[in-house]
Backbone bond lengths (Angstrom), bond angles and torsions (degrees), N, CA, C in turn:
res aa  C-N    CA-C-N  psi(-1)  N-CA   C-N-CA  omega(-1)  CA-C   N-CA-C  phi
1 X - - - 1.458 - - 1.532 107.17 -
2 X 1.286 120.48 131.01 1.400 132.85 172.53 1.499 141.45 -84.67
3 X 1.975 90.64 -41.79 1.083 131.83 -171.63 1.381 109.49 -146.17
4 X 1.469 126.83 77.58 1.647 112.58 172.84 1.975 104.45 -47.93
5 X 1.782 84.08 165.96 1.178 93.87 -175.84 1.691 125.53 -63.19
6 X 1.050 104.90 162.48 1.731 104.46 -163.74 1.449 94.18 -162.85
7 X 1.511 106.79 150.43 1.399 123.95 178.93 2.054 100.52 -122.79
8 X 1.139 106.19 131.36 1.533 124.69 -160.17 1.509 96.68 -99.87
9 X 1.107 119.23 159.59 2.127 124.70 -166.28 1.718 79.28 -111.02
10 X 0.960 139.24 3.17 1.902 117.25 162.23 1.844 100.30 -127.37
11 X 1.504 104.14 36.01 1.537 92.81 148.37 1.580 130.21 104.02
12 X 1.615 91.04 -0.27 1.483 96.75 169.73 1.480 125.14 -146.27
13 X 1.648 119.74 155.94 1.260 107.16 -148.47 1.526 77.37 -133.05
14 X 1.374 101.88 126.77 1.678 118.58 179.56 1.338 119.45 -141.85
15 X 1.630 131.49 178.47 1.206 141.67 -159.15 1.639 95.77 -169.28
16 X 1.471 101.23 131.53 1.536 106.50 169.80 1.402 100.58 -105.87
17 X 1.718 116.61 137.45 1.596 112.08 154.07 1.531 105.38 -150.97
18 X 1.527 96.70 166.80 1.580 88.79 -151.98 1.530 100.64 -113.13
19 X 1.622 130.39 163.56 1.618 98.49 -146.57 1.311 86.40 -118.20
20 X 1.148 118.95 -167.92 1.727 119.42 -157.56 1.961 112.22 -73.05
21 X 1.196 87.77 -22.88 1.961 111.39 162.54 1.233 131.97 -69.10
22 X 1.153 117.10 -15.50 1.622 153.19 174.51 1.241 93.17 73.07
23 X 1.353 130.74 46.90 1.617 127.57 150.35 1.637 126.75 -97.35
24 X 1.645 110.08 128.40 1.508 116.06 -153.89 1.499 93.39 -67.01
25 X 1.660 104.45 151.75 1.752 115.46 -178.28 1.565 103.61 -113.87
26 X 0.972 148.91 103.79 1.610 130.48 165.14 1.216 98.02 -86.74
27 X 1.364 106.05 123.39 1.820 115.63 147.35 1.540 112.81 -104.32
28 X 1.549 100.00 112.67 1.171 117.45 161.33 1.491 135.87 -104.71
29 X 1.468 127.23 114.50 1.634 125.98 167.64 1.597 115.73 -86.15
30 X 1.239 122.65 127.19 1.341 117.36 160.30 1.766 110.62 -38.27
31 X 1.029 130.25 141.45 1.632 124.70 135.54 1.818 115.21 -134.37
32 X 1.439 93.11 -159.85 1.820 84.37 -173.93 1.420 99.12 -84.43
33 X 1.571 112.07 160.87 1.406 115.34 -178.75 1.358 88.22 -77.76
34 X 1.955 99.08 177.49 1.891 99.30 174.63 1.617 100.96 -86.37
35 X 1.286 99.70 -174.11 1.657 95.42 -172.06 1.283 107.67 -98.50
36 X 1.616 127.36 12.45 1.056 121.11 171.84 1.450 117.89 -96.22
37 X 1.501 103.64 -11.56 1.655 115.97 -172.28 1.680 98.50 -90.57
38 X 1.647 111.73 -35.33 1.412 101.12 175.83 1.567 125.31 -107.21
39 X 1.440 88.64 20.86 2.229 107.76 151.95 1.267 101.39 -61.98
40 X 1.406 118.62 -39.75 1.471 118.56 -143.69 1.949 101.49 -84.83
41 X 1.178 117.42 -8.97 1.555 118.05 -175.42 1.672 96.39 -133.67
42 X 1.440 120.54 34.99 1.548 107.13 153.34 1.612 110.32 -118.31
43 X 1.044 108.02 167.38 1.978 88.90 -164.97 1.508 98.36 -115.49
């Protein structure tokens, strides 16, 4: 593990791990941004 899992304020919830080759993996899911990150682009 590189990066335990974590949820991001513009919308995505990912995990780095690195694979038995030592090549980096991102798993990324869309989710909703928070509503403070998408205050910032309504006018």
């Amino acid at each position: 593990m590189v990066l335990p899992l974590r949820s991001e304020e513009f919308g995505q919830r990912h995990l780095i791990v690195t694979d038995p080759a030592g090549v980096l993996v991102d798993v990324i899911i869309e989710i909703e941004p928070s509503a403070a990150y998408a205050a910032g682009f309504t006018g």
